[in-house]
matplotlib code that plots the C-alpha trace (Angstrom):
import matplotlib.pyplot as plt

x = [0.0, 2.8, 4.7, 1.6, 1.2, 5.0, 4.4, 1.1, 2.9, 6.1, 3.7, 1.7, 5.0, 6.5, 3.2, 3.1, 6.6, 5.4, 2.9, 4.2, 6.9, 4.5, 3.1, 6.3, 7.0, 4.0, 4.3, 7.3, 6.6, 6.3, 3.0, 1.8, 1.8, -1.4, -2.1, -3.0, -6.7, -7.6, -9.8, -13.8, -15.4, -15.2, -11.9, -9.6, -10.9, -8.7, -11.6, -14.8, -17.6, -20.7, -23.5, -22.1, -25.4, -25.4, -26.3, -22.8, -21.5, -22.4, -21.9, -18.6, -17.7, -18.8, -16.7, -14.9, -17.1, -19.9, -22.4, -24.2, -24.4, -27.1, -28.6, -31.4]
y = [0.0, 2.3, 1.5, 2.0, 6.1, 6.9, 5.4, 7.4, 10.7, 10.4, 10.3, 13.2, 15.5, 14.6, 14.8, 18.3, 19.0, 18.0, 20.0, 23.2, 22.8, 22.2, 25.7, 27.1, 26.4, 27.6, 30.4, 31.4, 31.5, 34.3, 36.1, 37.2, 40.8, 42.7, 45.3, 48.7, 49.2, 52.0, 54.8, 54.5, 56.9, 57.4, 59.7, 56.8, 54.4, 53.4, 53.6, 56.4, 54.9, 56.8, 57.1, 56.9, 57.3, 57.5, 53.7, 53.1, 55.6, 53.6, 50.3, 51.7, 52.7, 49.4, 47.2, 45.0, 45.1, 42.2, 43.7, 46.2, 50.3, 50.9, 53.8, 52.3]
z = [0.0, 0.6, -2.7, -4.5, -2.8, -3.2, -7.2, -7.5, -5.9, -7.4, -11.2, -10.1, -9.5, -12.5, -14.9, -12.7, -14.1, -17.1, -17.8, -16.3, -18.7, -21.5, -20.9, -20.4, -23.5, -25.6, -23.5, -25.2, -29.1, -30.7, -30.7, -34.7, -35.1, -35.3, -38.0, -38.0, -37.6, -39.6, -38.2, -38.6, -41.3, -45.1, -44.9, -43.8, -46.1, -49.4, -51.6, -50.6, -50.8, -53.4, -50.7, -47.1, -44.0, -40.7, -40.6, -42.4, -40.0, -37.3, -38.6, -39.5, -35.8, -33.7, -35.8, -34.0, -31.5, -31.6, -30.5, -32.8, -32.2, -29.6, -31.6, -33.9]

ax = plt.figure().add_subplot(projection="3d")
ax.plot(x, y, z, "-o")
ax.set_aspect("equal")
plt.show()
């Protein structure tokens, strides 16, 4: 009974070590760069868009966010 508890101890520390090393390690890798987000509105897109509304404006403005502009 004893063997069997030193065994299951001595397996838990070292898939303890184990792991924590694991996560060490992804830890570490590089994270990917972000690019710019450009500013919200017509002006700081590449290509102005013909008719442009305050629906576009707003559209426009809550992106990234999920959750849609709270003015409708």
């Amino acid at each position: 009974m004893t063997n069997t508890l030193i065994l299951r101890l001595g397996l838990g520390i070292a898939a303890g070590f184990l792991l924590k090393s694991a996560l060490d390690a992804r830890r570490m890798q590089a994270t990917p760069r972000l690019e710019k987000v450009r500013d919200s509105g017509p002006e700081a897109m590449r290509e102005t868009p013909s008719d442009w509304d305050m629906v576009d404006e707003q559209a426009d403005q809550s992106f990234p966010a999920s959750d849609p502009p709270a003015n409708y």
